[in-house]
C-alpha positions in Angstrom: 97.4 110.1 115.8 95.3 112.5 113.6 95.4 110.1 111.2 94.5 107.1 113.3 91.1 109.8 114.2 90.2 109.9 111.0 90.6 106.4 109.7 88.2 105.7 112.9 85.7 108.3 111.5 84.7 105.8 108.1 82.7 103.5 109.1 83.4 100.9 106.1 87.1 100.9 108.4 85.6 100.2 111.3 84.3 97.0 110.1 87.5 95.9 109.1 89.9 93.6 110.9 92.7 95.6 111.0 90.9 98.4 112.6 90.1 96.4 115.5 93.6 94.5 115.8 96.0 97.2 115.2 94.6 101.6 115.3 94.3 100.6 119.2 97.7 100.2 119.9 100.7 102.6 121.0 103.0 104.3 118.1 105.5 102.8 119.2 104.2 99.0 118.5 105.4 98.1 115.8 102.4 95.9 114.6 100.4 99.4 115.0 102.4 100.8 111.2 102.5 96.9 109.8 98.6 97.1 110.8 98.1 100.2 109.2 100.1 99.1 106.0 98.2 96.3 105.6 94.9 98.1 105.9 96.0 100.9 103.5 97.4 98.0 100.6 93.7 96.3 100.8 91.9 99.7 100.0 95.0 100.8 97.5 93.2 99.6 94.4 89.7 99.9 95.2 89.0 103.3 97.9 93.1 104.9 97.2 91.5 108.1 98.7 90.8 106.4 101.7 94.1 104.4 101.8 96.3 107.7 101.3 96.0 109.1 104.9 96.5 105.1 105.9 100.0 104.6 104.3 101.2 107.9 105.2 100.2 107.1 108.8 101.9 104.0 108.4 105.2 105.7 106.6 105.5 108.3 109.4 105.5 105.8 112.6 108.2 104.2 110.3 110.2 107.4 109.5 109.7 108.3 113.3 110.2 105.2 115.3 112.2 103.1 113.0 114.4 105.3 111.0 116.9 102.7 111.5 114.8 99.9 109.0 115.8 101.8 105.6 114.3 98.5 103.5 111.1 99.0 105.8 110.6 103.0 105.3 111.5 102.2 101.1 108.7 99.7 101.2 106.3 102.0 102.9 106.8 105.4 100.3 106.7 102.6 97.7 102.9 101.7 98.4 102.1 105.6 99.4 103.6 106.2 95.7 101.6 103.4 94.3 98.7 104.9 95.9 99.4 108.4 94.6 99.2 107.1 91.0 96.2 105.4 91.8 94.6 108.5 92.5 96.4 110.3 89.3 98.7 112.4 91.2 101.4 111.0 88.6 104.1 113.6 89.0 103.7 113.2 92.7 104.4 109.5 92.3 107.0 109.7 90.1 109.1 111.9 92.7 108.5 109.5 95.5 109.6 106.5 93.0 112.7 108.0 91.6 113.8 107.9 95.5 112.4 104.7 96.5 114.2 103.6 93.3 117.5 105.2 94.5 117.4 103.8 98.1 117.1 100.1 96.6 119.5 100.3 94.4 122.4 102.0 97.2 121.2 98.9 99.4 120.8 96.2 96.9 122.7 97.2 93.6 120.6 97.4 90.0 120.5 93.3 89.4 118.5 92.3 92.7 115.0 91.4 91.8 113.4 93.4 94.0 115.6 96.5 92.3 113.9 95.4 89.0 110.7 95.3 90.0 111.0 99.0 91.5 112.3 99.9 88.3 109.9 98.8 86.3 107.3 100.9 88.3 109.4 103.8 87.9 109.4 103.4 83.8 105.8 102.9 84.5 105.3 106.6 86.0 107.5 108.2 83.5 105.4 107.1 80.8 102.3 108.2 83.1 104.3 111.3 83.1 104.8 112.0 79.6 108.9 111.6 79.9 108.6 108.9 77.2 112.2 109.3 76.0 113.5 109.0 79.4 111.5 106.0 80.3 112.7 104.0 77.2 116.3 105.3 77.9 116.3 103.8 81.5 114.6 100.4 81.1 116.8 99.9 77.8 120.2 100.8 79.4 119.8 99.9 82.5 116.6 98.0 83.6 116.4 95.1 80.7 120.5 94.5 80.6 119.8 93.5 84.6 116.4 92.0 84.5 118.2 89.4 81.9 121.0 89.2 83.4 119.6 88.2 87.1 116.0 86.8 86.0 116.3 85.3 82.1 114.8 86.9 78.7 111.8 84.9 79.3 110.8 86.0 82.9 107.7 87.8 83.1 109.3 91.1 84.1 111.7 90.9 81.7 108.9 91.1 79.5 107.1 93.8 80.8 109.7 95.9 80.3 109.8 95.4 76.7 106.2 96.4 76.7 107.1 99.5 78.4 109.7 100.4 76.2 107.1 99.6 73.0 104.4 101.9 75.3 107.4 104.7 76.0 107.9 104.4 71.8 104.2 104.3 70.6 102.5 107.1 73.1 105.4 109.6 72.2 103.5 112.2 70.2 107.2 112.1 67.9 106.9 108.9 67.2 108.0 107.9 64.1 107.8 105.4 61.3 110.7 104.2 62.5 109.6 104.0 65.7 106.5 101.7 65.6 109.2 99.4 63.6 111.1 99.2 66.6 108.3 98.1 68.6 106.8 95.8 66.4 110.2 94.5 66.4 110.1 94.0 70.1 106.5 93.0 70.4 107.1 90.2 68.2 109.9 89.0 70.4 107.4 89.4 73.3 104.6 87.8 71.8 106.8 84.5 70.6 108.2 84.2 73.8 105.0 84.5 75.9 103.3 81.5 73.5 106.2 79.6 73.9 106.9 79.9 77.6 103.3 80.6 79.3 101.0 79.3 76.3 98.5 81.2 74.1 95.8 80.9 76.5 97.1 83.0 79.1 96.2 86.3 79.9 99.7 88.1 79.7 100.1 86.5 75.7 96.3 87.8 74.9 96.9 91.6 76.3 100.6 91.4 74.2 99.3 89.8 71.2 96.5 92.5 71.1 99.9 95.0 71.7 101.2 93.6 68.5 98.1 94.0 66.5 97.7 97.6 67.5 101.4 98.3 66.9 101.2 97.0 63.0 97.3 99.0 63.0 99.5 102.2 63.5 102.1 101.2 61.1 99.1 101.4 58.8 98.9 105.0 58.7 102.5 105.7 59.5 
């Protein structure tokens, strides 16, 4: 409840719906937490200090009155831990990630979709992190063998992952000659497949083409 007090105390909040609809209600209701995670997603990208004390609000009523939802309580630390690495607390995400990561994968298995996708935040974070080696260790052994197994080599995620391995390779302060090989290797894979598949036009082919040209820039000076 000392939460719900200050969420009440900005006034920006109190002129949203959700504030209104859903901080009146009991802790027990369970619209009250969906209420509360709903309100803390919207202000995640844009006011993540205000969301912070939102989505942990929202994660305790779960933890306390729910503990019996595991997919709901996973989905809740997942947007606190989005939030934390909106706000830079990086290694503070990353240890909330590695178990969100953990608890999808003992209820799902590694080649659900929604497994992926954790997964791919978690690379994310360890690059955020500085654990660049681990990072491109996990998405090649285990996150890109699923992600093309369950969603195709030319799914969008499938190709983010590539990306992060090439961003895991090329912000390594080791990296090598060798290295940028590698992921100009990749990023031309990347690249073909994204004109091919969702057309030169579209915003996901511009930001890896421009990947590309930075990656053979480096190789330059290499």
């Amino acid at each position: 409840r000392g939460y719900s007090r200050r969420v009440a105390a900005t006034p920006r909040l109190q002129r949203g719906y959700s504030e209104g609809r859903y901080l009146g209600r009991k802790d027990t209701d369970y619209y009250r937490s969906t209420g509360l995670e709903l309100l803390g997603g919207t202000l995640r990208q844009s006011r993540p200090e205000e969301a912070f004390p939102v989505l942990e609000a929202s994660l305790a009523l779960r933890q306390r009155y729910w503990s019996h939802s595991e997919t709901g309580i996973l989905v809740a630390q997942n947007n606190l831990a989005a939030c934390l690495h909106n706000l830079g607390r990086f290694d503070d995400a990353l240890v909330l990630k590695r178990e969100v990561y953990a608890g999808f994968v003992a209820l799902f298995g590694v080649s659900d979709e929604r497994v992926i996708t954790c997964g791919s935040n978690l690379a994310t974070s360890l690059c955020k992190a500085r654990l660049h080696a681990e990072a491109k260790q996990f998405v090649r052994d285990q996150m890109l063998p699923a992600a093309r197994r369950t969603l195709g080599p030319n799914n969008h995620l499938t190709l983010k992952l590539q990306h992060t391995i090439v961003a895991a390779l090329r912000d390594n302060p080791r990296c090598t000659r060798d290295d940028l090989l590698e992921a100009e290797s990749i990023m031309e894979d990347v690249v073909q497949r994204r004109r091919r598949v969702f057309g030169s036009a579209h915003p996901s082919t511009r930001v890896d083409e421009r990947t590309l040209s930075d990656v053979r820039e480096d190789l330059k000076y290499a």
